[in-house]
TORLUM-638556 format. One record per residue (C-alpha): residue in one letter; x, y, z. Coordinates in steps of 0.001 Angstrom, whole numbers, plus 500000, padded with zeros to 6 digits. Layout:
! TORLUM-638556
AXYZ...
//
This chain:
! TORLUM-638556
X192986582950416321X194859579381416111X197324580487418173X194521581854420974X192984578373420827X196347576583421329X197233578696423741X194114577552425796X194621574397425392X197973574595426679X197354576182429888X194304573789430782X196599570758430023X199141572422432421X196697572187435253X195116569177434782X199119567820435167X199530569967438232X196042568886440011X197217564748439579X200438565467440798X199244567051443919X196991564137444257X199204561689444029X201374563423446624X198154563473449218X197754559799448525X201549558779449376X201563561028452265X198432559580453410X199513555990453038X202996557118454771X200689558183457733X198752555081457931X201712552846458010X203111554767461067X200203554867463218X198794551082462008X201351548888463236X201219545217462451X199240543489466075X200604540133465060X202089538368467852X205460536899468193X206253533867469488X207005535352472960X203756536642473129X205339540643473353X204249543053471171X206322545834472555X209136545934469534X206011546972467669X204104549221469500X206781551358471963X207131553915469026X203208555104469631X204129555870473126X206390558638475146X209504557264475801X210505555613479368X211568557350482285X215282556917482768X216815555023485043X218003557831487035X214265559193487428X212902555451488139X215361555177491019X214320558571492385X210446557741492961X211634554403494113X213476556698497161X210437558492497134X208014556127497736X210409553745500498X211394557075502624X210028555691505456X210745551988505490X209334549904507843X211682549013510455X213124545424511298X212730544947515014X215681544606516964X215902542860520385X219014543985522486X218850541112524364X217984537308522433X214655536779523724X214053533650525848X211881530888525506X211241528224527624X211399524702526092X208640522609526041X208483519707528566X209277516307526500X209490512912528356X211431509684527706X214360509737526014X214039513050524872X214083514270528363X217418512689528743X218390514194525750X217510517931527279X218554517524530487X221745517142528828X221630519954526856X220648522239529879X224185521343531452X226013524442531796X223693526324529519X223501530137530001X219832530635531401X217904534009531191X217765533572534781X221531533457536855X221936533065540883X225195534414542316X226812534134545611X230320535401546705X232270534497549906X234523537428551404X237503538369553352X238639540639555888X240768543804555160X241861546939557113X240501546470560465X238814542986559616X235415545035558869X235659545464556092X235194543250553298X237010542457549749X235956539349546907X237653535481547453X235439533727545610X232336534070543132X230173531504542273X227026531529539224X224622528832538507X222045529041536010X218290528379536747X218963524500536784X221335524537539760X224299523793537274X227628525591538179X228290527867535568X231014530082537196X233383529233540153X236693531051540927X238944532091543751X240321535628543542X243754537052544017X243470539860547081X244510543082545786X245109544287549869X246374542343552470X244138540238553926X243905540036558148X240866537720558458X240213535023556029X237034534504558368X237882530319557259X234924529232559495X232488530937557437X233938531698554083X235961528455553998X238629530502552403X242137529879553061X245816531463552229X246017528969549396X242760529615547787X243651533474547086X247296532473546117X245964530572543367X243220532380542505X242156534868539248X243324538422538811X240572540685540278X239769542437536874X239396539166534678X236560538007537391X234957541614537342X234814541594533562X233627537659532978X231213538232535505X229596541313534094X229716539748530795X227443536856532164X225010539025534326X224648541493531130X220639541315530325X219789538576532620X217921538368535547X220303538042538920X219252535866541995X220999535724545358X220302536761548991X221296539965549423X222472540924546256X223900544457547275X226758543285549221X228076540729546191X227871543648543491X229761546062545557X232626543650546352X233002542875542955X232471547163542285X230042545833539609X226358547880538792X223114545938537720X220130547170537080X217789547058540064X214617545375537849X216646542572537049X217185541517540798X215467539060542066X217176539282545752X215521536419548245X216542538296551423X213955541143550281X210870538854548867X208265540272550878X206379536506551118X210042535266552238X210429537931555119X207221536738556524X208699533802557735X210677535918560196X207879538476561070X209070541420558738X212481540991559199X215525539778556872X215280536284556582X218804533937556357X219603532230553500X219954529044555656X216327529641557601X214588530391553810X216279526927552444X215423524894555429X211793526116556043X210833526129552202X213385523493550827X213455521635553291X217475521528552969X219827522325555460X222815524121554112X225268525750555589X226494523826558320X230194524603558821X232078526181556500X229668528211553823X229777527406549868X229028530305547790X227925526970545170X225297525666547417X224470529074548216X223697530340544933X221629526795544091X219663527271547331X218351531241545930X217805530265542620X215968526630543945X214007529760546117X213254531783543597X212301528934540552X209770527653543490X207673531173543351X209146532514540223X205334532746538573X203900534510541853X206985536628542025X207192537713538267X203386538002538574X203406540586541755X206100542890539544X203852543412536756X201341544934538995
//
């Protein structure tokens, strides 16, 4: 009978023990949780909690995923413009001393707009025609290009009266290539003036493209002074410039100031008739 009662005793004393040790572990786990999931929100100096709170969230996407959505999203970027030829603006007018000052600057500037005039010699049977001398101004009338060139045939009529080309000119003069390649370099992108523009390009075997010519000899305003037909050079400068140029010997200088003097006179009406 004592031994029942100890016995008893015994086993309820067992599981009180085991019922506070389970408790115990409950309440260690529980403050274990509590500390993960309640960090501290104190701020730090920086004002940046992130040390503390980065563990309650899913990590970052790597760098290698970042830089893919970045792709992603600028697929299609939007597209610098880009002008093939610098676009041209006009200056504004200034006065005084500033004018001076431009005027100056405009000296043997390259212009959007370029006149050129060649003068020509006879070959073969005296018919037909090959390059002496090219001449460019830009759109103020100053000379920007002026060379004789070497004949690459021999020449029968150096038509002097005219052309005012002579033996010494051409034995002086530029290799025929260099000219053809400075001179397409200039005329690249810009707007040509001259009178009768076909006959200088095919001497020089050079191709521009026809919206860029601004030839006075076709200028339907300009071939009214002579009824529908081709006006000359010299009638258009005297009639309309009030200049008389070639008297004697031609200059493919003058020449080329006289179109482009023609064409800066009605360059608004004319510009304003092509976009029509």
């Amino acid at each position: 009978m004592l031994f029942l009662i100890f016995f008893v005793c015994f086993v309820i004393w067992m599981l009180i023990r085991m019922d506070n040790g389970s408790s115990g572990s409950d309440r260690k786990k529980r403050n274990k949780t509590t500390k993960q999931l309640t960090p501290s929100t104190e701020r730090k100096a920086s004002g940046c909690n992130w040390e503390t709170y980065k563990n309650l969230f899913p990590n970052p996407k790597t760098e290698e995923s970042t830089g893919e959505k970045s792709v992603s999203q600028n697929r299609y970027p939007k597209l610098k413009k880009v002008y093939t030829t610098p676009l041209h603006t006009e200056p504004r007018e200034e006065s005084g001393k500033h004018n001076a000052v431009k005027n100056k600057e405009n000296k043997n500037t390259l212009t959007k707009q370029v006149a050129m005039d060649c003068e020509m010699v006879g070959i073969g049977d005296g018919a037909e025609s090959m390059i002496a001398r090219v001449s460019i101004v830009n759109k103020h009338g100053d000379c920007l290009y002026d060379k004789y060139v070497k004949p690459r045939e021999k020449v029968v009529d150096y038509r002097t009266a005219i052309s005012g080309i002579r033996p010494e000119h051409l034995q002086n003069g530029e290799n025929f290539n260099v000219v053809q390649k400075e001179v397409a370099d200039i005329l690249k992108g810009r707007i040509l003036v001259g009178h009768a523009l076909k006959h200088d390009l095919n001497v020089l075997y050079l191709s521009h493209p026809r919206r860029y010519w601004r030839d006075t000899s076709r200028y339907k305003p300009f071939r009214q002074i002579s009824k529908g037909n081709t006006p000359s050079l010299k009638k258009l400068a005297h009639e309309l410039l009030g200049r008389e140029i070639q008297v004697g010997e031609h200059s493919s200088v003058e020449d080329a100031k006289a179109a482009m003097q023609l064409y800066m006179l009605y360059k608004n009406k004319w510009e304003s008739e092509r976009k029509h």
